[in-house]
C-alpha positions as CSV (number, residue, x, y, z in Angstrom):
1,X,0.0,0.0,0.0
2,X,1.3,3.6,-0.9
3,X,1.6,5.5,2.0
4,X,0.0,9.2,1.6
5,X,2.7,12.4,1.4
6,X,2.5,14.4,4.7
7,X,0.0,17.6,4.8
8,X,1.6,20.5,6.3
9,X,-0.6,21.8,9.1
10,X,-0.4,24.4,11.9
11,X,-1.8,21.9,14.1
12,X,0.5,19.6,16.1
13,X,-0.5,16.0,17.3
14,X,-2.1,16.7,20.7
15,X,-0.2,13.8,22.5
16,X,3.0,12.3,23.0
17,X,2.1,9.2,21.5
18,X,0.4,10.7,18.7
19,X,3.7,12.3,17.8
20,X,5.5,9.3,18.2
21,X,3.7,8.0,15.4
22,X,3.6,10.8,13.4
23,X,7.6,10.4,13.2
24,X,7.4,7.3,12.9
25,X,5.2,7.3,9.7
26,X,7.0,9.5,8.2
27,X,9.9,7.5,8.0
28,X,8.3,5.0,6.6
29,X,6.8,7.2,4.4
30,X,10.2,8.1,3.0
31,X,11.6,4.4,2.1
32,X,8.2,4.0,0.4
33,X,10.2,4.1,-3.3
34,X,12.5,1.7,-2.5
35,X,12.5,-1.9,-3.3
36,X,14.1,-4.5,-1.1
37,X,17.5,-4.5,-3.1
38,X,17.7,-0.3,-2.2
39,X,18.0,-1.1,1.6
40,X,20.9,-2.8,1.7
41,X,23.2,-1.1,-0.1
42,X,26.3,0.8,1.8
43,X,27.9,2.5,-0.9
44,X,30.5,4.2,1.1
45,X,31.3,3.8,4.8
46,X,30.1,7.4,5.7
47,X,26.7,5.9,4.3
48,X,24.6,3.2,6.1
49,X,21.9,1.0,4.2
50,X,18.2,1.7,4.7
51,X,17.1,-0.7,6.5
52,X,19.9,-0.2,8.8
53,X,18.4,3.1,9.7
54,X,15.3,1.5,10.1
55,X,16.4,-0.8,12.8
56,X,19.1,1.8,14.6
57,X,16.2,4.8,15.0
58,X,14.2,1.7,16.7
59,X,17.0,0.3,18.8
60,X,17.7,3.3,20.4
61,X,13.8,3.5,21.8
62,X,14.2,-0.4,22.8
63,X,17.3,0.8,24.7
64,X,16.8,4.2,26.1
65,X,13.5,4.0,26.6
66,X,12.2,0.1,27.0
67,X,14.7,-1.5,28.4
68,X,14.3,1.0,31.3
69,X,10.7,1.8,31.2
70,X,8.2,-1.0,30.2
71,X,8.4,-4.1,33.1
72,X,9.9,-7.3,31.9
73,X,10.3,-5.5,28.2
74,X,11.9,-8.3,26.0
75,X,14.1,-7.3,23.0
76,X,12.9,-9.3,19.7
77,X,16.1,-10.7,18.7
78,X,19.3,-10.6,21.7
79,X,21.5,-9.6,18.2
80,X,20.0,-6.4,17.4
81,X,21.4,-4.8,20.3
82,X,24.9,-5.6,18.7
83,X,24.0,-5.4,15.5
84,X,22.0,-1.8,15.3
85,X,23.9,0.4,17.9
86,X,26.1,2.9,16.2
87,X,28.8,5.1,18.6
88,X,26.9,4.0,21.6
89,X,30.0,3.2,24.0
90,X,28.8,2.6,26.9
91,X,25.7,1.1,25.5
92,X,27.9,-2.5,24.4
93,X,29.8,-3.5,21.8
94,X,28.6,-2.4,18.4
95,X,29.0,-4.1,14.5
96,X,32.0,-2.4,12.8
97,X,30.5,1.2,10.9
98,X,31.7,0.2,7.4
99,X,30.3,-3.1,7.4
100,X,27.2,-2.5,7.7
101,X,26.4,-3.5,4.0
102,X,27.2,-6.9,4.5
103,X,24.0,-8.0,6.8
104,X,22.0,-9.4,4.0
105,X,20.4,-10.4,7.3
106,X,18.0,-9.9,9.2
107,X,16.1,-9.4,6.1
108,X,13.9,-6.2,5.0
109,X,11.0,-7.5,6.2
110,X,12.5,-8.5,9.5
111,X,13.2,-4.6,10.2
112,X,10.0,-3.7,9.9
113,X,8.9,-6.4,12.2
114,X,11.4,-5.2,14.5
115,X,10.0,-1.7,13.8
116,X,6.6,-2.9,14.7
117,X,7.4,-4.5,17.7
118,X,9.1,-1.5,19.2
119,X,6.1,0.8,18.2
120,X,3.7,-1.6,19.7
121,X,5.3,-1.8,23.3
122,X,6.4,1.7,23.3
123,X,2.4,2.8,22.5
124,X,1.1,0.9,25.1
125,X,4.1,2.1,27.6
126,X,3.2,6.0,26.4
127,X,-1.1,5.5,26.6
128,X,-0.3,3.8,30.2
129,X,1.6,5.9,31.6
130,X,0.6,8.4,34.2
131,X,1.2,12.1,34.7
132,X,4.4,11.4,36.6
133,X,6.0,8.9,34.5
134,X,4.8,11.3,31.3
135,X,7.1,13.6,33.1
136,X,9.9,11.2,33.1
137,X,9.6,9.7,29.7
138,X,8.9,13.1,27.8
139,X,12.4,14.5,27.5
140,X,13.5,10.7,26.6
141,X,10.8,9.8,23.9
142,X,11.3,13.3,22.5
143,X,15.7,13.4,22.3
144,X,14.6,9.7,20.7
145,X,12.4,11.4,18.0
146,X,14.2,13.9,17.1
147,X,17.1,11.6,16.7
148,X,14.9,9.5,14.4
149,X,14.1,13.1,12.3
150,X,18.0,13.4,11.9
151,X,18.1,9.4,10.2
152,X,15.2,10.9,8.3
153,X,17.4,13.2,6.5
154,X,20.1,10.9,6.9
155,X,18.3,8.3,4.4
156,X,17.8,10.5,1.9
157,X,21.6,11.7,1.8
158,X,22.6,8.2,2.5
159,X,20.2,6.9,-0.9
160,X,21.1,9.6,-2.8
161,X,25.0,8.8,-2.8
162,X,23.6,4.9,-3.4
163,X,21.5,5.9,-6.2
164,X,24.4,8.1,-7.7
165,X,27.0,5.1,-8.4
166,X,24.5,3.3,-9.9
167,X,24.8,3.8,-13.8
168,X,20.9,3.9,-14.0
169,X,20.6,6.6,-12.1
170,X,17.5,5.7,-10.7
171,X,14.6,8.4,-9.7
172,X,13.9,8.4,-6.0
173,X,10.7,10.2,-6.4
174,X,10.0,12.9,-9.8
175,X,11.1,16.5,-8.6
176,X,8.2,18.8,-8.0
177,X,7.8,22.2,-9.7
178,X,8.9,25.1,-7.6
179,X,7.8,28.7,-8.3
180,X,10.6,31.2,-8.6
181,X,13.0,30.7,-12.2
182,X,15.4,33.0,-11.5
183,X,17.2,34.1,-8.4
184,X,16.9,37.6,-6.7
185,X,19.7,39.9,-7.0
186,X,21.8,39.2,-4.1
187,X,21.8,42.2,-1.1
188,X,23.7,42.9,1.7
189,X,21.9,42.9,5.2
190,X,23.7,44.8,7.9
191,X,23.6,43.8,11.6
192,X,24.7,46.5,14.1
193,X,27.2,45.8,17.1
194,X,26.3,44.6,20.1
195,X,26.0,41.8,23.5
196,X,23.8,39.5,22.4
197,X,22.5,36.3,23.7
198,X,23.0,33.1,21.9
199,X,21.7,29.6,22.4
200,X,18.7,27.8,23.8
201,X,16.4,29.1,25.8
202,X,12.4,28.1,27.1
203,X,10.7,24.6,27.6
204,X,10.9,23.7,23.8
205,X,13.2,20.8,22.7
206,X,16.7,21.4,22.1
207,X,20.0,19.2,22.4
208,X,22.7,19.3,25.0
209,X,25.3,21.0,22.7
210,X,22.8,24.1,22.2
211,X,23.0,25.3,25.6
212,X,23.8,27.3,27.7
213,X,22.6,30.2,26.4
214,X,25.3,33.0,27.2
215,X,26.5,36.2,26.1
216,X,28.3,37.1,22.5
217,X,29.7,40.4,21.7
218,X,29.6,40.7,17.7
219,X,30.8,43.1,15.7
220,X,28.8,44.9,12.9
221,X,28.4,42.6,10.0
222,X,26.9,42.3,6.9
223,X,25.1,38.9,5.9
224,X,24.0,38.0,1.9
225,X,20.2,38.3,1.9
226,X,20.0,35.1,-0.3
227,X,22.3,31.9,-0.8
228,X,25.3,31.2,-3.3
229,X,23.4,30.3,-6.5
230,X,25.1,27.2,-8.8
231,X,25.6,30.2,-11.1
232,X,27.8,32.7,-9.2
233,X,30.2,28.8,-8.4
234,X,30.5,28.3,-11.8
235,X,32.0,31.9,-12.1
236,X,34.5,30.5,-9.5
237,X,35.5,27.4,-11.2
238,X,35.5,29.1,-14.5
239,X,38.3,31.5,-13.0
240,X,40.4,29.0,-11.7
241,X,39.1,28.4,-8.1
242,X,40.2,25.2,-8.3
243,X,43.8,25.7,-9.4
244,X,44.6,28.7,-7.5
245,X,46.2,27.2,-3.9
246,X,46.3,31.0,-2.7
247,X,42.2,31.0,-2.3
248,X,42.3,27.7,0.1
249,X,43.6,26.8,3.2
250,X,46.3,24.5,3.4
251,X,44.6,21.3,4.2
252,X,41.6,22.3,2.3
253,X,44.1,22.5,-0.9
254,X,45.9,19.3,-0.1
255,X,42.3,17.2,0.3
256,X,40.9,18.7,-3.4
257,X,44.5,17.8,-4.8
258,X,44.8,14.5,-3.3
259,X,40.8,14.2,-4.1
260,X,40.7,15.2,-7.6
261,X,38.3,18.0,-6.8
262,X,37.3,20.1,-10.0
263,X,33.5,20.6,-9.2
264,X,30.8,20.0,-6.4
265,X,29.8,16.7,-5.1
266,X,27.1,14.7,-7.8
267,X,28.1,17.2,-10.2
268,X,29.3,15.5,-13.6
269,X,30.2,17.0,-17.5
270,X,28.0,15.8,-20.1
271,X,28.5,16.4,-23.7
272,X,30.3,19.4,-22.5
273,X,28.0,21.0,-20.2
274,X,27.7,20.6,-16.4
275,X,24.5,17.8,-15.4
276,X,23.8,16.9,-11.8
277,X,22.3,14.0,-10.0
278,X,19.2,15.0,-8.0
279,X,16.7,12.5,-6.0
280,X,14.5,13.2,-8.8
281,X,17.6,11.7,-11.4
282,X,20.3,13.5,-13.7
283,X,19.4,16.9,-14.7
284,X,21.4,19.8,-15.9
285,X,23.1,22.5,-13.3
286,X,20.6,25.3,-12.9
287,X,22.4,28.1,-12.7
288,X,19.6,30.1,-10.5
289,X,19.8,26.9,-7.9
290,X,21.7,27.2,-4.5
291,X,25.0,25.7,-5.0
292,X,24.8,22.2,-3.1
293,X,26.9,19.5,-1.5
294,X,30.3,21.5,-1.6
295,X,32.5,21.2,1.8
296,X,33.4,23.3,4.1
297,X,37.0,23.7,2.3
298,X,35.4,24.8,-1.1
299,X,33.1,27.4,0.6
300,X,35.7,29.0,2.4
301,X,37.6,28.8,-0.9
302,X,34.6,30.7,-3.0
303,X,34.0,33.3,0.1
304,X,37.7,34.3,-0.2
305,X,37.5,34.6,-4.5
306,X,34.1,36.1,-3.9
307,X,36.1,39.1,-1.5
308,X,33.8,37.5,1.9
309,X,33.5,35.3,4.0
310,X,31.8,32.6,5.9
311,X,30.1,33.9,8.8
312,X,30.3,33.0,12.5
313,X,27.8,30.3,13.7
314,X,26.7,33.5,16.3
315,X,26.5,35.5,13.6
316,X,24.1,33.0,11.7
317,X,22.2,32.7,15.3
318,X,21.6,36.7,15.8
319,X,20.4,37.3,11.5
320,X,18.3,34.4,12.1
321,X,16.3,35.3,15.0
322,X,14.7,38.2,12.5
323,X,13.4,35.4,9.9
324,X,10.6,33.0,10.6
325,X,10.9,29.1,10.6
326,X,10.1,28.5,7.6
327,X,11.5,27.3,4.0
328,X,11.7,24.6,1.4
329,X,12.3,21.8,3.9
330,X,11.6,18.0,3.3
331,X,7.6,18.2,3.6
332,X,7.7,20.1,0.6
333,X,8.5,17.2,-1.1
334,X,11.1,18.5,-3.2
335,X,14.2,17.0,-1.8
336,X,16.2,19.4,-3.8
337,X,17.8,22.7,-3.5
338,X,15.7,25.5,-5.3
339,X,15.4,29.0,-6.7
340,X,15.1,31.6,-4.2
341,X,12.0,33.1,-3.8
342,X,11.3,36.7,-2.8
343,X,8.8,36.5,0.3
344,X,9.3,40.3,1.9
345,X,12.3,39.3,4.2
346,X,15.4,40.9,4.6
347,X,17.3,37.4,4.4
348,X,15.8,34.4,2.0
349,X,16.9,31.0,2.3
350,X,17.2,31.0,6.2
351,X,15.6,27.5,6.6
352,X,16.1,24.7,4.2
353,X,17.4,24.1,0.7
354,X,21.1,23.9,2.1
355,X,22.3,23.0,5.3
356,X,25.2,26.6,5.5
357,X,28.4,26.4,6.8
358,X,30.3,29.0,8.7
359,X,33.6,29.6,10.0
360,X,33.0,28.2,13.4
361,X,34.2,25.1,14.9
362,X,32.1,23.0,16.7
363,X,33.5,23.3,20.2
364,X,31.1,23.3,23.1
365,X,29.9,26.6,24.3
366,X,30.3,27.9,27.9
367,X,29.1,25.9,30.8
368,X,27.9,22.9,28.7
369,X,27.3,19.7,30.7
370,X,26.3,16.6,28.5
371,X,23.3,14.1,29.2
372,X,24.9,11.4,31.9
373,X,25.0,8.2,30.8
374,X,25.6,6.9,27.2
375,X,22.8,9.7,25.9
376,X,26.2,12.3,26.7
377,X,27.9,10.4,23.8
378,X,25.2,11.9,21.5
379,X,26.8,15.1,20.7
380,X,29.9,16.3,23.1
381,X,32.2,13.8,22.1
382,X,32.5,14.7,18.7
383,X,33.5,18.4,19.5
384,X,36.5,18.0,17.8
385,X,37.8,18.6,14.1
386,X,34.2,19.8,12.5
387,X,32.6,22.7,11.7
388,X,29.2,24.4,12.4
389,X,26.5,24.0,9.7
390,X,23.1,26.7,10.6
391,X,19.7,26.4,9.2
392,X,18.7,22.7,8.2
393,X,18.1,21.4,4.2
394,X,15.4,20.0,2.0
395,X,15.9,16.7,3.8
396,X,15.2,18.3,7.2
397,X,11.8,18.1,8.6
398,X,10.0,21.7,9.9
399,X,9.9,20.3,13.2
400,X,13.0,19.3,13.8
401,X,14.7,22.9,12.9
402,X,15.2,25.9,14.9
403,X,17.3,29.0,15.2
404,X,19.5,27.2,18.1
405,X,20.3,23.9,16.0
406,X,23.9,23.1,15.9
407,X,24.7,20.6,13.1
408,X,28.7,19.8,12.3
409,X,30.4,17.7,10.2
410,X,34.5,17.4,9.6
411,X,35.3,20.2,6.8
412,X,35.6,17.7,3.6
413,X,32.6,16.4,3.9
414,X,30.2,16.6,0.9
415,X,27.6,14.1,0.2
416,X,25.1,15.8,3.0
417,X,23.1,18.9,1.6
418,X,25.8,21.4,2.3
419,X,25.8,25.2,0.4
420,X,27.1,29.0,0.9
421,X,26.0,31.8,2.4
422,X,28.2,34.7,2.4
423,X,29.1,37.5,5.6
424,X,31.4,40.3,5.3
425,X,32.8,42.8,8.4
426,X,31.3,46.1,9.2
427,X,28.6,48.3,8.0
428,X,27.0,48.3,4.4
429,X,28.9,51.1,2.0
């Protein structure tokens, strides 16, 4: 049975458990176009298979929340503990990362089962469950759904790069028309001076690594109203970007040499003109598109031949506290980078299309504890060697995304949905 596309709605599910399975179906919802063969596929060790998703986002409810919460809970199979835990430490032993491809077993259908199981005992734990222990299990079920939202986008990166080696270049789903053809004319939004306050704040969901909120002195900056378009790159490779070492840093030039680098990630030249692969198959590069999946090497790269710069992850923070929530983000159903479109706002492009790096490392901010226990492995311990990515993609969900939200990854990575935007120092001329 096809499973229905999500409707966007103002109106959020009234219960815990009625978001639980709201997440949960929209999960499912997203494998929908596969076939069996799809699942299992680990075309890279940075990627993990489908169905391993599948199983992982349901082990860690079996784990964090079952195992602790529902009497005498019995795991399904005493192996999936091993086999679907991911950087869990102190949670056990785990299967090696990049061999995740080989488990032809347990089969498809077996995930699902597993997926059903879960769903079943974790329903009749949250519809039990009093005002007390609701008090208890909220923060757990919700870290454990929004950790399901980030596999979400994770399995569409993750099929993408599987669906790209394949010569067939198969269609994930047919890309949706968007409205806007041509990109605005890019403008320069100043922010003044000033002591501002950055992070998390209020009774909303957030993780650990976006608190606590403290105190940032920035200095007046200027921030591109719209993002880097596939247009304005091209200009950049066409003047060399790629073979001028004095535009990149030093690692950053050694990793596109040693790489082969000459273009963004999925990008590929066709009967001499640049094509891309999309979910929605190979197409030619728009030029009016965001640029997408370039690493955090070739942005700084472009900021420096475009006379910018990336800008702070505070920065980011303070311009997007002005914009609303809202963008082309993976209920839109485009799972693609596209056009901006002029909606009134000062700053376009704020939330989805690209996930945007800046300059910042991913370090933790001042006064940040992590969650005890294994659930502290979640986010601190990879403070170290990434950078800061603002803003979310069109692979994140709308209600998973906030101002606060501190992704990372290390600086050459690629195949996530990864683009530009631009800052500069001081005032506007």
């Amino acid at each position: 049975m096809l499973l229905s596309p999500p409707v966007r709605s103002e109106v959020r599910p009234d219960t815990l458990a009625e978001r639980y399975q709201t997440v949960r179906r929209f999960t499912e919802y997203l494998a929908e176009p596969l076939v069996p063969e799809d699942y299992v596929v680990q075309s890279m060790p940075d990627v993990s298979p489908t169905k391993w998703h599948l199983a992982h986002v349901s082990w860690f409810f079996e784990t964090f929340v079952l195992q602790t919460h529902f009497p005498n809970y019995r795991p399904l199979h005493p192996a999936y503990a091993y086999l679907f835990n991911s950087y869990y430490v102190q949670a056990g032993e785990r299967h090696c990362r990049a061999q995740r491809g080989y488990l032809s077993r347990p089969t498809v259908e077996e995930v699902y089962a597993y997926r059903a199981y879960v769903d079943e005992h974790m329903l009749r734990l949250l519809e039990r469950a009093d005002e007390a222990q609701h008090q208890t299990l909220r923060p757990l079920v919700e870290l454990g759904l929004h950790h399901e939202q980030q596999h979400q986008e994770l399995l569409l990166t993750d099929i993408k790069h599987v669906f790209s080696v394949n010569p067939l270049r198969p269609v994930y789903r047919k890309r949706k028309e968007s409205g806007a053809t041509t990109a605005p004319s890019l403008r320069w939004v100043s922010i003044d001076e000033g002591l501002y306050e950055i992070g998390h704040v209020g009774p909303d969901f957030c993780y650990d690594n976006e608190t606590r909120r403290h105190r940032s002195f920035l200095e007046p900056f200027q921030l591109a109203s719209r993002l880097v378009t596939n247009g304005e790159y091209l200009e950049f490779m066409n003047d060399g970007g790629y073979e001028r070492p004095e535009l990149w840093l030093s690692v950053g030039w050694a990793t596109a040499q040693a790489e082969g680098w000459n273009a963004p990630f999925y990008w590929e030249k066709q009967e001499g003109r640049w094509c891309l692969y999309s979910l929605g198959g190979s197409q030619p590069v728009d030029p009016e598109e965001p640029v997408c999946h370039v690493s955090y090497f070739e942005a700084d790269a472009f900021a420096r031949w475009a006379g910018a710069r990336l800008p702070t992850e505070q920065e980011w923070e303070i311009a997007a506290q002005q914009v609303p929530v809202s963008g082309r983000l993976v209920e839109d159903g485009h799972f693609h980078p596209t056009v901006a479109e002029e909606t009134g706002d000062d700053l376009l492009q704020m939330y989805g299309d690209v996930w945007e790096w800046t300059r910042s490392p991913y370090s933790p901010y001042p006064g940040y504890e992590p969650l005890p226990g294994a659930l502290g492995e979640y986010n601190g311990k990879f403070m170290c060697n990434q950078f800061v990515l603002r803003g979310g993609s069109c692979a994140t969900s709308e209600t998973h995304i906030r101002a606060t939200y501190r992704n990372f990854f290390p600086p050459d990575a690629t195949w996530q949905f990864m683009g530009i935007r631009l800052a500069k120092d001081g005032d506007s001329d």
